[in-house]
PANUDREN-407530 format. One record per residue (C-alpha): y, z, x. Coordinates in nm, 2 decimals. Each point is the difference from the previous one (the first is absolute). Layout:
<kevos>
Y  Z  X
Y  Z  X .
...
</kevos>
This chain:
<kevos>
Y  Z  X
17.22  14.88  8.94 .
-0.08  0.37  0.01 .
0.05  0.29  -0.13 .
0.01  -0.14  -0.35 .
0.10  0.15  -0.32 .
-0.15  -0.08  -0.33 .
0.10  0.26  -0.35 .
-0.11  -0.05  -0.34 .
-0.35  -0.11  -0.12 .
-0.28  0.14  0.23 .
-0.23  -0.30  -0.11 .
0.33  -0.29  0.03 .
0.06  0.11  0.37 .
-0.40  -0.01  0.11 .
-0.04  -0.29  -0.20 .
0.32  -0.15  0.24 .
-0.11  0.10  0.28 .
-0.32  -0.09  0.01 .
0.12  -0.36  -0.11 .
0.23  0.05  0.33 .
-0.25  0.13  0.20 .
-0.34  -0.15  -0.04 .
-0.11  0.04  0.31 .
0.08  0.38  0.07 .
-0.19  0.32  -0.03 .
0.19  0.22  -0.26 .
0.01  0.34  0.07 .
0.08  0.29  -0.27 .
0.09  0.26  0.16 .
0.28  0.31  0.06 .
-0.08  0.15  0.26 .
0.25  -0.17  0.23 .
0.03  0.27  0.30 .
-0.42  -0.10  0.00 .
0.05  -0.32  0.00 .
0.24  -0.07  0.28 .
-0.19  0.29  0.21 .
-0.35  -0.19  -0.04 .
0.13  -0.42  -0.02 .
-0.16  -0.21  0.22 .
0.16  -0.33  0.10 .
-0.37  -0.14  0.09 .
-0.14  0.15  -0.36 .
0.23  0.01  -0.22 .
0.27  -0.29  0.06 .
-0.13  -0.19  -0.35 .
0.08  0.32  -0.18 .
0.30  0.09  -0.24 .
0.06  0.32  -0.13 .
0.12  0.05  -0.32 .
0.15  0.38  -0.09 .
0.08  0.09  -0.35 .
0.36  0.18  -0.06 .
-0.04  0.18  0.32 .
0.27  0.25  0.11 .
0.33  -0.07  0.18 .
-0.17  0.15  0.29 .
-0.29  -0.19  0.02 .
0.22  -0.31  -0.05 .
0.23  0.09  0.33 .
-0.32  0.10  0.18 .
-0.11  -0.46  -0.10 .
0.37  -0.07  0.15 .
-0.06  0.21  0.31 .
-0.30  -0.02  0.13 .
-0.18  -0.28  -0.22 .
0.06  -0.33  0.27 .
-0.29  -0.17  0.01 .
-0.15  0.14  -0.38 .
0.06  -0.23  -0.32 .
0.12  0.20  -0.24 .
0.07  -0.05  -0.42 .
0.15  0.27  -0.17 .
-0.08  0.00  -0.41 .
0.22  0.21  -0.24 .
-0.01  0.01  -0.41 .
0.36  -0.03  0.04 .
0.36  -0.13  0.14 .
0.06  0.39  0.08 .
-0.07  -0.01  0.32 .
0.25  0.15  0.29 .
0.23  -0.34  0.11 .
0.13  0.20  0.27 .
-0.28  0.00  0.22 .
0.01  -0.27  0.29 .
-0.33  -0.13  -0.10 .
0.13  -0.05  -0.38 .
0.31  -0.14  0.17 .
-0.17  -0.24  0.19 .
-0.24  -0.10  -0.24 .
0.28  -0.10  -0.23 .
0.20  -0.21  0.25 .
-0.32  -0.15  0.10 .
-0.09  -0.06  -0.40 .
-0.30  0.13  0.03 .
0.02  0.24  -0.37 .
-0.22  -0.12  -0.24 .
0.08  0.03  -0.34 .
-0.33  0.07  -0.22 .
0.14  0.17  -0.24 .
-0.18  0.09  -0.35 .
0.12  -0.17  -0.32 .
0.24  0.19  -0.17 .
-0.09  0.10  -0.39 .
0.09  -0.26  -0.23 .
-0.01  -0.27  0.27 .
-0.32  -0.15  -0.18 .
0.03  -0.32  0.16 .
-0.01  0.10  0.40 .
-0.29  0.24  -0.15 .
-0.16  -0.34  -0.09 .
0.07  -0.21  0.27 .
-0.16  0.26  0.22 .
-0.31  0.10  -0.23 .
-0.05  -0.41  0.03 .
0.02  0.00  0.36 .
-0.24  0.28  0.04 .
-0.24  -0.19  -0.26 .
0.04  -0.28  0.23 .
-0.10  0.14  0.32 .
-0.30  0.13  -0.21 .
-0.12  -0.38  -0.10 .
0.05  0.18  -0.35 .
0.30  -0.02  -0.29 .
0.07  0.15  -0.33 .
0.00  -0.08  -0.38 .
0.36  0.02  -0.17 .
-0.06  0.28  -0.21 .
-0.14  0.22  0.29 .
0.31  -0.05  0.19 .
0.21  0.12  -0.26 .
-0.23  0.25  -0.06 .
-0.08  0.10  0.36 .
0.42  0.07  -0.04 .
0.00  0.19  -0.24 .
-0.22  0.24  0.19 .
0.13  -0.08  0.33 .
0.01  0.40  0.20 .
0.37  0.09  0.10 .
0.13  0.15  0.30 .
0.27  0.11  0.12 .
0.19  0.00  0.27 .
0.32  0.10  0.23 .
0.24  -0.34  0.07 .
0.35  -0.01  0.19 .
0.25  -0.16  -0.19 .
0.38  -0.01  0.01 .
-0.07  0.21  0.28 .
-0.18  0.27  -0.19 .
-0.35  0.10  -0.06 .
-0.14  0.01  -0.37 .
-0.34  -0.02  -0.15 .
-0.08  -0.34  -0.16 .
-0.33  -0.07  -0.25 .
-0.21  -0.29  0.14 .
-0.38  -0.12  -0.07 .
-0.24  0.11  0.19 .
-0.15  -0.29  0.10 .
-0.20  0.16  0.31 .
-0.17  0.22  -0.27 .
-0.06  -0.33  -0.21 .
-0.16  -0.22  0.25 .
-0.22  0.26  0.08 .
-0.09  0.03  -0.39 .
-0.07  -0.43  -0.02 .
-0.20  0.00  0.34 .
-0.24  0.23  -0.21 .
0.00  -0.26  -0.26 .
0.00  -0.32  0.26 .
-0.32  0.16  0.13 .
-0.21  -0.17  -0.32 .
0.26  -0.23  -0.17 .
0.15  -0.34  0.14 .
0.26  0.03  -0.29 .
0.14  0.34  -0.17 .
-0.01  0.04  -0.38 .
0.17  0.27  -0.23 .
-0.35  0.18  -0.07 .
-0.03  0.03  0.40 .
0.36  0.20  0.01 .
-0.05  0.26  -0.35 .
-0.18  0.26  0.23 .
0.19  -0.03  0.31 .
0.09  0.31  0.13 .
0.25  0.03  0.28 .
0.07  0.34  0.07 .
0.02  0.31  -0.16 .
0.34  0.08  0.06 .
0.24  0.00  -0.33 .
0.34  -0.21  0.03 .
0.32  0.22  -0.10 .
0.15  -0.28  -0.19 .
-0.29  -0.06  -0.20 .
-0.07  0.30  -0.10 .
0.39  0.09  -0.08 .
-0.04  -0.34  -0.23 .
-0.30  0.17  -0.16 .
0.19  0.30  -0.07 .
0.28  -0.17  -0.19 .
-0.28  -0.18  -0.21 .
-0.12  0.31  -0.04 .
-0.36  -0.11  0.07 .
-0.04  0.36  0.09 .
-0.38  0.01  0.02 .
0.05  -0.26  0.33 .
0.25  0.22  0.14 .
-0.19  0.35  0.01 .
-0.31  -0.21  0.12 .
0.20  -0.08  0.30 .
0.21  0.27  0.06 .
-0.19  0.21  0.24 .
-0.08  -0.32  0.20 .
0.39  -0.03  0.02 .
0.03  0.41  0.09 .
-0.27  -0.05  0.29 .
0.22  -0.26  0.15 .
0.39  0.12  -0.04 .
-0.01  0.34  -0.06 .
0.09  0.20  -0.34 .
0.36  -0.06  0.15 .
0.01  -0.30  0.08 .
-0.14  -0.20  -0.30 .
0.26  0.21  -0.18 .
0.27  -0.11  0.20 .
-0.12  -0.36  0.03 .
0.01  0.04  -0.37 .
0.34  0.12  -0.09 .
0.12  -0.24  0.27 .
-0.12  -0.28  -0.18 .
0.03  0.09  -0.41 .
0.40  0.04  0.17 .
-0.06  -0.35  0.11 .
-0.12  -0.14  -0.33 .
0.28  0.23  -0.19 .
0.22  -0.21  0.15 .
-0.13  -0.31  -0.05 .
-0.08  0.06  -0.41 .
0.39  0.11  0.00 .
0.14  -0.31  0.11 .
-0.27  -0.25  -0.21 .
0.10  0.25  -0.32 .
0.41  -0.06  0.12 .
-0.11  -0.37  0.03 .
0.09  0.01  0.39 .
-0.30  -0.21  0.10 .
0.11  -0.19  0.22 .
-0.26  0.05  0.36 .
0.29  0.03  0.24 .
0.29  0.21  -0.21 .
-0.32  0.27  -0.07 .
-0.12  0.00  0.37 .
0.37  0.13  0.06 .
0.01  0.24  -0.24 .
-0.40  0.15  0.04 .
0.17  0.02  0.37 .
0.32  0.17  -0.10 .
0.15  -0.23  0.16 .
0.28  -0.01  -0.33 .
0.10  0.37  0.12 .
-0.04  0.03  0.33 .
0.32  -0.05  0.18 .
0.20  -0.03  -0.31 .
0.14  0.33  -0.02 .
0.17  0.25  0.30 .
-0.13  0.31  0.10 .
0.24  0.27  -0.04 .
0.19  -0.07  0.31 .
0.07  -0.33  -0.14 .
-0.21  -0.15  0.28 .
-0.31  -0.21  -0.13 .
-0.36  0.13  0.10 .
-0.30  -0.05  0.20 .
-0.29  -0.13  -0.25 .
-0.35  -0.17  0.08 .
-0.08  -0.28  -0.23 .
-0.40  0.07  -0.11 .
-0.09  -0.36  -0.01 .
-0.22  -0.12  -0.22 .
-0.26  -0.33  -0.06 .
0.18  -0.32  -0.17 .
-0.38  -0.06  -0.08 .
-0.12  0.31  -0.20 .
0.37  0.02  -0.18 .
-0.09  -0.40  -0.13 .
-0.30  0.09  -0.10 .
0.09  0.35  -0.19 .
0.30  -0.23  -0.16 .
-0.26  -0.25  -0.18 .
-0.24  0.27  -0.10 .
0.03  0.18  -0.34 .
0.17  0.34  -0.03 .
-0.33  0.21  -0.04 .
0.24  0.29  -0.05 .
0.37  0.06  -0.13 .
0.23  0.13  0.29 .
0.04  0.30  -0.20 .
-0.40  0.06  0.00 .
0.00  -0.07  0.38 .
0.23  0.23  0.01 .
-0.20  0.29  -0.17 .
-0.26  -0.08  0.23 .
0.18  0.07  0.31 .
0.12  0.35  -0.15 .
-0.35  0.08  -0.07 .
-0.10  -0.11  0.37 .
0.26  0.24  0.15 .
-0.18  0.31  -0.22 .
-0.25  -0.12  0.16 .
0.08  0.07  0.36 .
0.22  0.33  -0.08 .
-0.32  0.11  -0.12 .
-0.24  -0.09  0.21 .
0.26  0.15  0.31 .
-0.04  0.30  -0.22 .
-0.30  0.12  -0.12 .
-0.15  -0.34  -0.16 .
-0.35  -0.09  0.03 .
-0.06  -0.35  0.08 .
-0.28  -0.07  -0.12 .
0.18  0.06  -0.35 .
0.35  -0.10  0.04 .
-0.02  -0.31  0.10 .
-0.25  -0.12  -0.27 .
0.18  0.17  -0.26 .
0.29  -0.19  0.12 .
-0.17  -0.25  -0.07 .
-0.14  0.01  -0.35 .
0.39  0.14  -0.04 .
0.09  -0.39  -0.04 .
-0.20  -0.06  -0.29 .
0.28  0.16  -0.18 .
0.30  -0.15  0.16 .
</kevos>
């Protein structure tokens, strides 16, 4: 029955194992060399400690030494090293939990589980505030093994949401639209909105938010994270302008997989490659939106972006670069 291993949703895999464990003192808690040093099996045999994407070494230190402990082992994630004997074991013994958050554009798990939560809270919603409460739904995202790789995927944030209606559930039995307009989740700035903002050029938005986005990623790395994914979109606006919309023939070719392996190195001898996967989801979704820009715009964009870091690795100034790169797209 122990060690366990639940990844995904923080709030999912309390919410399980409380359900599981009714009767059990739940312990947060990573501090695991303390824990197995101080345990009492007199004291503390109701307990079960819970430890939040603890290291590899704490999690051999649980298969070692931790005998008579109860031990459950949360991480945001799938990520987590299968080679260790306690991973191993856990899986043969099926004791992996899958919590995992819904993934963006899977509105309908997002509303199964917002109704569960309501649920538990004698409490439910009116329609339009669920599609609202959607709408502004906080994103996160996250690192997921697939096809035996790791790549980032966008999911909602529901941990961050719950938090948000608990707030709410405090005075209300039922939730309205007017009770979700000044909800406030965080004050951290999703890349993917504010690259949408940019291409809408609602630029007074964008250099609003851009320092929050600096403080968090680096000068750098919002640059990179932003030429990374106006390449993404260039892609994508150059197949729905060829007419290539179909979700699956443009997942191959945003993954290169159409020249990959088609042609020999000069030894006539085909080459090592890595496929970068990418979501099915997100590539569905940027398929049914509207072009907000002409590849060729995108394209102009990116260029401008690269000035950008050549200067700022020169002699640039931040603190006016990057907002003049900005206000650059109001003429693209």
């Amino acid at each position: 029955m122990f060690p366990r291993i639940y990844f995904g949703s923080f709030t999912l895999a309390m919410e399980k194992i409380r359900q599981e464990f009714p009767d059990k003192i739940l312990v947060l808690d990573n501090n695991v060399e303390k824990i197995i040093n101080n345990y009492s099996v007199f004291f503390d045999n109701k307990n079960i400690y819970i430890h939040t994407n603890i290291s590899n070494e704490n999690i051999k230190l649980i298969s070692e030494k931790a005998k008579e402990t109860k031990h459950i082992l949360l991480f945001e994630d799938d990520s987590f090293d299968g080679r260790l004997s306690l991973v191993s074991k856990a899986k043969k013994n099926d004791l992996i939990f899958d919590c995992s958050y819904p993934l963006l554009g899977d509105d309908n798990k997002l509303r199964r589980l917002v109704n569960n939560f309501l649920f538990l809270h004698n409490s439910n919603i009116d329609s339009q505030a669920m599609n609202f409460l959607i709408n502004i739904c906080p994103l996160y995202r996250i690192k997921s093994k697939q096809a035996n790789s790791k790549k980032e995927i966008i999911c909602y944030d529901i941990d961050l949401l719950f938090k948000e209606l608990e707030k709410i559930l405090s005075y209300r039995d039922k939730i309205f639209v007017s009770d979700l307009q000044d909800s406030v989740f965080n004050e951290e700035v999703d890349i993917f909105t504010f690259i949408n903002n940019l291409l809408e050029r609602n630029l007074e938005y964008c250099l609003e938010k851009i320092n929050i986005l600096i403080n968090s990623m680096g000068e750098q790395g919002f640059l990179l994270v932003l030429l990374s994914q106006l390449q993404f979109l260039f892609v994508l606006y150059d197949c729905k302008e060829k007419n290539i919309i179909q979700p699956d023939k443009v997942q191959e070719i945003v993954e290169c997989k159409d020249l990959l392996g088609k042609y020999l190195n000069e030894d006539y001898i085909v080459p090592e490659y890595t496929i970068k996967n990418q979501n099915p989801v997100r590539i569905k979704i940027e398929l049914s939106k509207p072009n907000a820009m002409s590849s060729k715009q995108i394209l102009t964009i990116m260029k401008n972006v690269v000035d950008t870091i050549v200067d700022l690795r020169t002699s640039g100034n931040a603190s006016t670069s990057i907002p003049l790169l900005i206000s650059k797209t109001r003429f693209v």
